[in-house]
KELUMMI-664557 format. One record per residue: x, y, z of N, C-alpha, C in turn; residue number from 1. Coordinates in steps of 0.05 Angstrom, whole numbers, plus 5000, padded with zeros to 4 digits. Example, Ala and Ser with C-alpha at 12.3 -4.5 7.8 and 13.67 -1.06 7.14 Angstrom:
R  n.east  n.north  n.up  ca.east  ca.north  ca.up  c.east  c.north  c.up  marti
R    5264     4886  5156     5246      4910   5156    5264     4934  5156      1
R    5257     4955  5142     5273      4979   5143    5258     5001  5157      2
//
This chain:
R  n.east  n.north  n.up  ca.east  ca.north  ca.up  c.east  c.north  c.up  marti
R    8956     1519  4362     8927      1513   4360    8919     1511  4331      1
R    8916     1486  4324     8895      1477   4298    8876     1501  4290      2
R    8877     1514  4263     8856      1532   4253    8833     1523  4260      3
R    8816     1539  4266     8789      1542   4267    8782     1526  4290      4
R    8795     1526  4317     8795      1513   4341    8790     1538  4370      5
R    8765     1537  4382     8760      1545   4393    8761     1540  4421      6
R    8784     1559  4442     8785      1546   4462    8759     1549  4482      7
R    8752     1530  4495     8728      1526   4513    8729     1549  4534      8
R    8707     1566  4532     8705      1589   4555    8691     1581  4578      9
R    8696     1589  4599     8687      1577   4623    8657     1597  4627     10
R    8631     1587  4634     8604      1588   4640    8605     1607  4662     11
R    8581     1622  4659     8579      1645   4668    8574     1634  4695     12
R    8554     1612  4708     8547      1601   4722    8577     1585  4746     13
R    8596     1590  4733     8627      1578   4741    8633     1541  4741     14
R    8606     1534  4723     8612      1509   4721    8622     1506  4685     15
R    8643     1483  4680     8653      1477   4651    8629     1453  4641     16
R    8622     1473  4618     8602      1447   4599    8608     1427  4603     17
R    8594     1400  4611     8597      1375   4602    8622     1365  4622     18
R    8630     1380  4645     8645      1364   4676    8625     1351  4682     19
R    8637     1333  4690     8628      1311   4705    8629     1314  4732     20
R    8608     1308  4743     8615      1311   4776    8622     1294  4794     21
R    8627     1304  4816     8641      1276   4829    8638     1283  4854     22
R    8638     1270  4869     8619      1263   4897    8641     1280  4914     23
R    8628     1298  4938     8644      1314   4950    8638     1294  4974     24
R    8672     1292  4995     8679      1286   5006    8666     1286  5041     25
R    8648     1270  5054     8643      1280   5076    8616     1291  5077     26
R    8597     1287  5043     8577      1284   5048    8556     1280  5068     27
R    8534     1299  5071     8518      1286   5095    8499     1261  5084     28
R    8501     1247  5108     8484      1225   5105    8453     1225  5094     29
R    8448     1256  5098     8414      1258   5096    8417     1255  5062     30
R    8434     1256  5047     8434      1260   5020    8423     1241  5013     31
R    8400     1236  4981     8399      1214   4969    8425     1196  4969     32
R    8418     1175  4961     8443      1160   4953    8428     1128  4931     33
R    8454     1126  4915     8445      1113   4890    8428     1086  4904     34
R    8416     1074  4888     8400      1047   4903    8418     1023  4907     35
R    8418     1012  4926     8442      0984   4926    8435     0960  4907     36
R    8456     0953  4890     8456      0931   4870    8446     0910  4885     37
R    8447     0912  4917     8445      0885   4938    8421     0883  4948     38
R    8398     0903  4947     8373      0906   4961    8358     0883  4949     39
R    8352     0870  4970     8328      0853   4973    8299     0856  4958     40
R    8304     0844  4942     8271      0846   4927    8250     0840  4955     41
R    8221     0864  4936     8214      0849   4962    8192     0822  4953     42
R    8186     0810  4973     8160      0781   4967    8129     0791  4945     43
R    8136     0771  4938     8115      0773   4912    8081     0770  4937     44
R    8068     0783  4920     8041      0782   4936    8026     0756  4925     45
R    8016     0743  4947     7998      0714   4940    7975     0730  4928     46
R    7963     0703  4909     7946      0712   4902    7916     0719  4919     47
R    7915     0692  4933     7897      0704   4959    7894     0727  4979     48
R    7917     0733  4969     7923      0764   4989    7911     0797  4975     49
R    7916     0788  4947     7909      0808   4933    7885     0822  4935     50
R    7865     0848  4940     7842      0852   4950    7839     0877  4933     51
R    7812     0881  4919     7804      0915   4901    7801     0928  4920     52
R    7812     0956  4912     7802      0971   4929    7782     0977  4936     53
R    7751     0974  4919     7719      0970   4929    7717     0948  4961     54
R    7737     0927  4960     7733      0904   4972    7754     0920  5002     55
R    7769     0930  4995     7784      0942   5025    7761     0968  5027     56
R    7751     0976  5018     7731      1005   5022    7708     0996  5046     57
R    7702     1010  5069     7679      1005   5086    7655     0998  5064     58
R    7632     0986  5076     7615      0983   5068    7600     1005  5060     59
R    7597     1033  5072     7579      1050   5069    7588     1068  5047     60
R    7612     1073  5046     7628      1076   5019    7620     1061  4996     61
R    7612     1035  4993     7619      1023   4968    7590     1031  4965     62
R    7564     1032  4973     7533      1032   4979    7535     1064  4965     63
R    7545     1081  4983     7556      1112   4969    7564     1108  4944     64
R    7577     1102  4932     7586      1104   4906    7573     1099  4883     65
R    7553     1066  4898     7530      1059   4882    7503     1077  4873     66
R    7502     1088  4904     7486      1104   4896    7482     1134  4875     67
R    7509     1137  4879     7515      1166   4868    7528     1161  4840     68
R    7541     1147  4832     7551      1144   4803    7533     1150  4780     69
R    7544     1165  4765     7524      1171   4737    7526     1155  4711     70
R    7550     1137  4710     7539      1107   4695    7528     1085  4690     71
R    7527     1071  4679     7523      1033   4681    7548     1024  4680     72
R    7546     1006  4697     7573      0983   4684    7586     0985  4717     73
R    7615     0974  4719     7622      0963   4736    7652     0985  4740     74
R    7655     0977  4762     7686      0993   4774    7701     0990  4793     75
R    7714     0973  4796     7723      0969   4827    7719     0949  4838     76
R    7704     0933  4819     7686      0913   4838    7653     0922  4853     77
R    7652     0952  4847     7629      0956   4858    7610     0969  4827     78
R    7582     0958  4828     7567      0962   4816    7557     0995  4804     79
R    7559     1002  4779     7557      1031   4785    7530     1034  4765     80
R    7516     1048  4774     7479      1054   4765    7479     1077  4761     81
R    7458     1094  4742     7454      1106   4732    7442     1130  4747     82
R    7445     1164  4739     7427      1171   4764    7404     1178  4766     83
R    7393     1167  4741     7369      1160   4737    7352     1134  4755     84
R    7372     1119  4760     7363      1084   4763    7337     1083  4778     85
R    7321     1060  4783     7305      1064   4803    7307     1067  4835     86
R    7336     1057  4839     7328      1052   4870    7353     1078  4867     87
R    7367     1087  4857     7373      1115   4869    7346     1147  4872     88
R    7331     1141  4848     7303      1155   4851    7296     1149  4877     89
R    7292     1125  4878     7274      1121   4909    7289     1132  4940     90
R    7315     1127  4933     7333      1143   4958    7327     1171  4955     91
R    7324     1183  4934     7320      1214   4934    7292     1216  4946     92
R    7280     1202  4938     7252      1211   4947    7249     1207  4970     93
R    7255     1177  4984     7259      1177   5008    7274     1197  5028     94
R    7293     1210  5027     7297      1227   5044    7287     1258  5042     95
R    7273     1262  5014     7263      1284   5012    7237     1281  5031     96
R    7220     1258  5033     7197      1248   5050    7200     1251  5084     97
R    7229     1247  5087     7241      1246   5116    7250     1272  5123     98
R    7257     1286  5099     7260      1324   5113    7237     1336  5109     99
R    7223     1335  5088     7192      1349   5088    7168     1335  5077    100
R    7161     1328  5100     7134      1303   5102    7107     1317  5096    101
R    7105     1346  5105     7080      1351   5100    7080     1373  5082    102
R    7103     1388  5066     7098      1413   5062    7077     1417  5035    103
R    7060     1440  5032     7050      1447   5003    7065     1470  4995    104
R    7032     1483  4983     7052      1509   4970    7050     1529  4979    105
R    7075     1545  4981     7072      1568   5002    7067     1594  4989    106
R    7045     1586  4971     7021      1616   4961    7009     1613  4980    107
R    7003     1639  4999     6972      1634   5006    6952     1651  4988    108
R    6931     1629  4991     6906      1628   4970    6877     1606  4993    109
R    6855     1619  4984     6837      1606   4991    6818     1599  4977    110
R    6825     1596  4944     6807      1581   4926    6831     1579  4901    111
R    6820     1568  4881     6839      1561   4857    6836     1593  4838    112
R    6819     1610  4839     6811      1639   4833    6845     1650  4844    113
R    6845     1648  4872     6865      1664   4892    6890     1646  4876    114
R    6890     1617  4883     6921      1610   4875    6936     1618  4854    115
R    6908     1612  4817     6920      1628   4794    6934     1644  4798    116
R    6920     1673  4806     6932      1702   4806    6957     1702  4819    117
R    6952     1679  4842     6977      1686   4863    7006     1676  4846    118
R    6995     1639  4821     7017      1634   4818    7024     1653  4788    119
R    7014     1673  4777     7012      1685   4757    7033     1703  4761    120
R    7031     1720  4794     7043      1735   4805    7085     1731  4810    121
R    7068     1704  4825     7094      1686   4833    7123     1686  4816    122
R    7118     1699  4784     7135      1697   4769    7158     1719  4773    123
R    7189     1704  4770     7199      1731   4774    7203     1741  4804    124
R    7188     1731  4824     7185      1743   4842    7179     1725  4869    125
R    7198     1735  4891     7189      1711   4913    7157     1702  4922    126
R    7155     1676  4934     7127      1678   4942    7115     1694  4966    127
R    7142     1707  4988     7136      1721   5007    7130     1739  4990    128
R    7137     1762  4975     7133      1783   4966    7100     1782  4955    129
R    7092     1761  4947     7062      1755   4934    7043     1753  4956    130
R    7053     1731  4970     7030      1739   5003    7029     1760  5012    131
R    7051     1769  5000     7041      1803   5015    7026     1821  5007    132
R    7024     1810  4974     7009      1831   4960    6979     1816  4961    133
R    6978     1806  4959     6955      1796   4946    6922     1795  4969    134
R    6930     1790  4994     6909      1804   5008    6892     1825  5004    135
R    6910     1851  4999     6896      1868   4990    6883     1869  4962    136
R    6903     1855  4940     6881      1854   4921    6861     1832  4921    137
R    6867     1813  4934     6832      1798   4939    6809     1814  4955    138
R    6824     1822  4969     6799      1855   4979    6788     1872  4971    139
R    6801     1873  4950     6790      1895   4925    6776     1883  4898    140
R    6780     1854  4893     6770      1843   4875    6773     1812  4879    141
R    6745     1807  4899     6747      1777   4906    6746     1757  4882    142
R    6732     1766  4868     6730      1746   4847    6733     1751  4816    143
R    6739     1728  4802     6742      1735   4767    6722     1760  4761    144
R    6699     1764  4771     6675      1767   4755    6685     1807  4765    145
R    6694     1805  4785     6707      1838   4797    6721     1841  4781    146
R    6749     1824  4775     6773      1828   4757    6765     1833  4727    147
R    6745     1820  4724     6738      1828   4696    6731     1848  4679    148
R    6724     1870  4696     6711      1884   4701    6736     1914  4697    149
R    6751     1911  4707     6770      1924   4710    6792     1924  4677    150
R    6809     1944  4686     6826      1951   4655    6851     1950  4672    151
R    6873     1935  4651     6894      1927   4670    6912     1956  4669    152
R    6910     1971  4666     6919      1994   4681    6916     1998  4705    153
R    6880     1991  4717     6878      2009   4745    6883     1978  4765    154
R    6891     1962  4763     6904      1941   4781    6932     1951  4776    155
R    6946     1960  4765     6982      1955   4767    6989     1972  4795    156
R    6977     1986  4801     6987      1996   4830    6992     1972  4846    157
R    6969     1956  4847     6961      1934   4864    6980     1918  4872    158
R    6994     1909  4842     7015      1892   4842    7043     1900  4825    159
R    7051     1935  4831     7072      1940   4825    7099     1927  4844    160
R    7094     1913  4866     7119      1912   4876    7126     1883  4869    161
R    7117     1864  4861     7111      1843   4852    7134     1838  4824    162
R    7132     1859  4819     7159      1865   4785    7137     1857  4764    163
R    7146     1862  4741     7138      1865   4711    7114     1867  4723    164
R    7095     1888  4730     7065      1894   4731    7053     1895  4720    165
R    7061     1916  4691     7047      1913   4670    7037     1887  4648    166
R    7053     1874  4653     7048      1846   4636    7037     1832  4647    167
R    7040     1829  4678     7018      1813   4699    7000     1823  4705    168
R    6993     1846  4701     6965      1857   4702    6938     1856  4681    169
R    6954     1850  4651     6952      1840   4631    6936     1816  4630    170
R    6953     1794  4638     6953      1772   4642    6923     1762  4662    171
R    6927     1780  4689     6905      1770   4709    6873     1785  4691    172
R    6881     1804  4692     6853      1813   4671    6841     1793  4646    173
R    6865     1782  4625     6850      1777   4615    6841     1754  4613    174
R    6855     1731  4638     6843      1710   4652    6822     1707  4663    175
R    6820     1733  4680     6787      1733   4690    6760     1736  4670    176
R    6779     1751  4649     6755      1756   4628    6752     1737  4614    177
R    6761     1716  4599     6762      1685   4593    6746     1669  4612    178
R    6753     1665  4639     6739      1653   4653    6714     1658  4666    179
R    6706     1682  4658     6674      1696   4663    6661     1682  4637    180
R    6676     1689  4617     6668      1677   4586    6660     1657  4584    181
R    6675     1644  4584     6675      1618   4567    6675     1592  4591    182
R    6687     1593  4621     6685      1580   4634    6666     1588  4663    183
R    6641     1598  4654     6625      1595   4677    6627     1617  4699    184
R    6659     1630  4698     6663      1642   4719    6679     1624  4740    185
R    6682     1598  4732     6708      1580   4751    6725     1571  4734    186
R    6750     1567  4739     6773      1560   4743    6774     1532  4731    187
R    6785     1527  4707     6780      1505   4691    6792     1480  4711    188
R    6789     1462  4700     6801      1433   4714    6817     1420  4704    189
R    6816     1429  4673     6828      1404   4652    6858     1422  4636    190
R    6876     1410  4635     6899      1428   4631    6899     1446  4595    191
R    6885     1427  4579     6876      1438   4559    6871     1468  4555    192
R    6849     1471  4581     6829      1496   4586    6849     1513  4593    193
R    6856     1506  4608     6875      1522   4628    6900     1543  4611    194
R    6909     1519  4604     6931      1539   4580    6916     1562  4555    195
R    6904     1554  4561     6880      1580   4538    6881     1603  4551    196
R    6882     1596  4579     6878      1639   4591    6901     1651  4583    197
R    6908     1675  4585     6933      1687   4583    6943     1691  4606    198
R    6969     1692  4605     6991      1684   4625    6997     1656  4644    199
R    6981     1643  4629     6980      1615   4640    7000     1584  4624    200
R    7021     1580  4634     7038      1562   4620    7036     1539  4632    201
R    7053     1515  4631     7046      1486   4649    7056     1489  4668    202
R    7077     1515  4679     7080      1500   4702    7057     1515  4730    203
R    7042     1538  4711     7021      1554   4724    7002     1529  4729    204
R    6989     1527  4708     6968      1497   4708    6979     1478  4722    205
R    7002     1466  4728     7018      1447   4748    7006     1446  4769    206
R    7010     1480  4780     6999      1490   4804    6980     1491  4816    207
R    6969     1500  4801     6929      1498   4804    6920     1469  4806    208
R    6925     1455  4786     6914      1429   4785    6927     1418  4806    209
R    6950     1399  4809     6957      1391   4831    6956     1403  4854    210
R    6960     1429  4866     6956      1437   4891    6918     1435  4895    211
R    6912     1449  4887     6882      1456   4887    6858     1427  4879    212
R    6860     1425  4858     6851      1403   4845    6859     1375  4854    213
R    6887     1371  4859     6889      1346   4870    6899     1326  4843    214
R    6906     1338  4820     6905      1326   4792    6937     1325  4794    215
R    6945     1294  4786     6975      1298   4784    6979     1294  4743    216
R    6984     1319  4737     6984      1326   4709    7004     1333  4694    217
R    7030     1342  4720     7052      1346   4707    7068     1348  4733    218
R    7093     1358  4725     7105      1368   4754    7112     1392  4740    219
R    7115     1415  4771     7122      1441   4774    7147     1443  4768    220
R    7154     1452  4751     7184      1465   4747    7187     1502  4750    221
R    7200     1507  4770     7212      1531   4774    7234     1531  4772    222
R    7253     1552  4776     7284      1556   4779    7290     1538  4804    223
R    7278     1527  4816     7289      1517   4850    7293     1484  4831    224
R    7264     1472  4819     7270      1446   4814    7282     1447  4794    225
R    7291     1455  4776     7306      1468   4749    7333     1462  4760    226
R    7343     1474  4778     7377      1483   4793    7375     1444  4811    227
R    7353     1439  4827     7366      1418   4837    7364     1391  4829    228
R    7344     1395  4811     7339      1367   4790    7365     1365  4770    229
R    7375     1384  4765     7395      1377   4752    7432     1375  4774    230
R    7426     1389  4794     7444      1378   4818    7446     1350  4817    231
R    7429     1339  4822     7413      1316   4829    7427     1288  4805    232
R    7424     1297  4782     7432      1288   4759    7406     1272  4752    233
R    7381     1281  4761     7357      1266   4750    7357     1281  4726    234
R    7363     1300  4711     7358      1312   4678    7386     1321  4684    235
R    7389     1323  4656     7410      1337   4639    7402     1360  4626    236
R    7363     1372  4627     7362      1388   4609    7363     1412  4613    237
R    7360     1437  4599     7364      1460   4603    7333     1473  4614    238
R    7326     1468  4591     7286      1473   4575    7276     1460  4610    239
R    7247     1478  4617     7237      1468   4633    7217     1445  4624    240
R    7210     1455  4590     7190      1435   4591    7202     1404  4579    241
R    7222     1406  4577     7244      1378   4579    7255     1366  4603    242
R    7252     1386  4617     7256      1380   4655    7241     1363  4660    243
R    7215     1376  4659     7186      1363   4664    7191     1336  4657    244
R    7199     1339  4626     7191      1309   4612    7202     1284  4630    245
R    7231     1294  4635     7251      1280   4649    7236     1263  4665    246
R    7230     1286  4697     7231      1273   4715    7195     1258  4717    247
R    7181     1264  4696     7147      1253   4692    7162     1221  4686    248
R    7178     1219  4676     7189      1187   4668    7204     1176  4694    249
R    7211     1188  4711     7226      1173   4733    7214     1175  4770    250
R    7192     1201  4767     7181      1201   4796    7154     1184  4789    251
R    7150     1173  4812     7120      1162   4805    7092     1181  4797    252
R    7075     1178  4791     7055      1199   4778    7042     1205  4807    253
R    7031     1186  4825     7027      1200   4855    7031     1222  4866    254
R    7060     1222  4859     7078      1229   4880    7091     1266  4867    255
R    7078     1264  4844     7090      1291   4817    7087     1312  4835    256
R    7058     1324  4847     7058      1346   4854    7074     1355  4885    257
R    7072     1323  4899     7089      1329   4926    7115     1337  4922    258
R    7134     1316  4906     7154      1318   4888    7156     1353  4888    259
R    7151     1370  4874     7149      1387   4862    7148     1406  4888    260
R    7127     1397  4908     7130      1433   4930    7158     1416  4955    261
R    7166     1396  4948     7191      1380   4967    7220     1396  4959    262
R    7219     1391  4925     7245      1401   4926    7250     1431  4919    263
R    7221     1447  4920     7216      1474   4922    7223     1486  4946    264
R    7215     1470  4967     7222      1482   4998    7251     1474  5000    265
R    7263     1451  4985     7291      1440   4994    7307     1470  4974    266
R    7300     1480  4962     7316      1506   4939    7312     1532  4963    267
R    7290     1536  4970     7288      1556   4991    7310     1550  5014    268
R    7309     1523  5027     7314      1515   5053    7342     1520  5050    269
R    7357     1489  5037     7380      1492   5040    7397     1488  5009    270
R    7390     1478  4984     7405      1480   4970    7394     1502  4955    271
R    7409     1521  4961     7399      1559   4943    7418     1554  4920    272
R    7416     1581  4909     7429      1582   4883    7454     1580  4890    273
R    7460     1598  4908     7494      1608   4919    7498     1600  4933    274
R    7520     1595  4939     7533      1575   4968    7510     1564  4975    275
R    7509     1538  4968     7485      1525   4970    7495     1507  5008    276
R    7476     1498  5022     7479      1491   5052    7487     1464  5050    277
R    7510     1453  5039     7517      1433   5036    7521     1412  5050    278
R    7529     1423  5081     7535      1414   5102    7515     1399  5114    279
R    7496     1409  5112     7467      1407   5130    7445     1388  5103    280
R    7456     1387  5080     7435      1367   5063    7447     1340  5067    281
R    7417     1334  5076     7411      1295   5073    7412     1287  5047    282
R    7414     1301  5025     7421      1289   4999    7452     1295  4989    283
R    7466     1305  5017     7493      1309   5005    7516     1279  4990    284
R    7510     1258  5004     7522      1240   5004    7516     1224  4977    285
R    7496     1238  4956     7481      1213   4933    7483     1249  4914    286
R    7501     1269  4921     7496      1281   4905    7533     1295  4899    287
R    7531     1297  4874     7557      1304   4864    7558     1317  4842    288
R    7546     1341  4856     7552      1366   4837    7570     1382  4842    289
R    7578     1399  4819     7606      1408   4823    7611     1436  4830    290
R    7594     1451  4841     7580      1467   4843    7578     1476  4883    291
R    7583     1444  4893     7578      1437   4924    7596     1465  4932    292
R    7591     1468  4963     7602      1480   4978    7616     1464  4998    293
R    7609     1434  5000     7625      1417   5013    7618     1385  5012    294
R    7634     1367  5012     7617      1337   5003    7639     1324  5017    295
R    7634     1301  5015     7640      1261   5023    7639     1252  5001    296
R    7641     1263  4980     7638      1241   4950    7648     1255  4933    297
R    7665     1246  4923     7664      1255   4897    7653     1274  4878    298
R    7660     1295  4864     7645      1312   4851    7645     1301  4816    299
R    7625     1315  4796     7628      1308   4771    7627     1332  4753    300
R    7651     1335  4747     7655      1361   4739    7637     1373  4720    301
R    7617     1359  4710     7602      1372   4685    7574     1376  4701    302
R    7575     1371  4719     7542      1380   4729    7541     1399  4747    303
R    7528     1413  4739     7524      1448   4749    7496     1451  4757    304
R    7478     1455  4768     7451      1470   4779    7445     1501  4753    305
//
């Protein structure tokens, strides 16, 4: 043996480096086997035969896709729109019209005095929990001119179960006392006014004015339209009062405050925060959030509620 020649040790595994293998005898047939040099190409496809897959897709599929896609521009052969566009707006609205045709807001209140406080209350806190309180304190102080009167200490009993009491007791006091003041003792009209009381923001004034008033001045943003407006892919924003901005550019101005108690009951009803009722939404099919608990379309991984 040649110096410095190392004879080849056999692999722990009992195979020799770099054998070659060779076909064992009697093979079963189920084995792969190499491709035949002899196989038949197969026929070239005519060109008339050729079809996109948009064009082999049912019709209600390609209409789905249209509707629900969150770009411009083209794909497939099928048209893809924005989900902003107009006539996907109008499908949302449309079936939001077809699940809840008549609903308002589910404060009860029997003047714009009662709704403030109620939607003042409302924060933080369900609106069942507020109907429940609030009877009694309209019993105890029907009007601004009672509330005013009072030190927001001896109301927090009133509305301790309601959460943060102290700051909403704050708040309703020194509303009433503003509005004894400076507005007559009623309940301003004009959103200007309105944001002047304390504890009063736009989507409080939202409330008042469009439910009560009949003023379409903004739309209501809560955590319900917040979570499904952006389901929805009508906003991208975080900020409610960029929410607002959003969807004031794409719902009709009519339609702002219905808008607003529609997809409030649809957050209660069936798309909640958690395991949202996916099965059972009429907006499942134009919605592709990623977030679903179950769909027919496509999801888009960046949109979250």
């Amino acid at each position: 043996m040649a110096r410095g020649m190392v004879p080849r040790q056999p692999s722990k595994s009992g195979k020799q480096a770099g054998a070659r293998r060779t076909p064992v005898r009697g093979a079963s047939p189920l084995q792969k086997q190499p491709a035949s040099k002899n196989r038949m190409p197969k026929p070239p496809v005519k060109s008339h035969e050729k079809t996109s897959p948009s064009a082999q897709a049912p019709q209600h599929a390609q209409n789905r896709r249209v509707l629900g896609a969150p770009l411009t521009g083209r794909k497939g052969g099928a048209t893809i729109v924005s989900g902003t566009a107009p006539e996907r707006v109008r499908e949302v609205l449309k079936r939001l019209d077809a699940t809840y045709p008549d609903v308002t807001c589910a404060l009860t209140h029997a003047s714009a005095w009662e709704l403030l406080v109620a939607t003042i209350l409302s924060a933080q806190c369900t609106d069942e929990r507020v109907n429940k309180t609030t009877p009694e304190l309209f019993r105890k102080y029907p009007t601004p001119q009672a509330l005013a009167r009072m030190e927001p200490e001896q109301i927090e009993g009133d509305i301790r179960s309601t959460g943060f009491f102290r700051n909403k007791a704050k708040s309703i006091v020194g509303a009433a006392r503003k509005i004894v003041s400076e507005f007559g003792g009623q309940v301003p009209q004009e959103m200007e006014q309105l944001l002047t009381l304390p504890g009063v923001a736009r989507k409080t004034a939202n409330v008042v004015l469009g439910t009560w008033f009949k003023k379409n001045e903004g739309v209501v943003v809560d955590t319900h339209v917040s979570r499904i407006t952006r389901r929805l892919e009508l906003t991208m924003q975080d900020a409610p009062e960029k929410i607002e901005q959003d969807l004031m550019q794409i719902v009709p101005r009519e339609r702002w405050t219905h808008f607003s108690h529609q997809v409030i009951w649809h957050g209660r009803k069936l798309c909640v925060a958690r395991m949202p009722k996916c099965v059972d939404c009429p907006l499942e099919t134009i919605c592709h959030a990623a977030d679903k608990t179950w769909g027919t379309v496509e999801i888009h991984k960046n949109v979250i509620g």
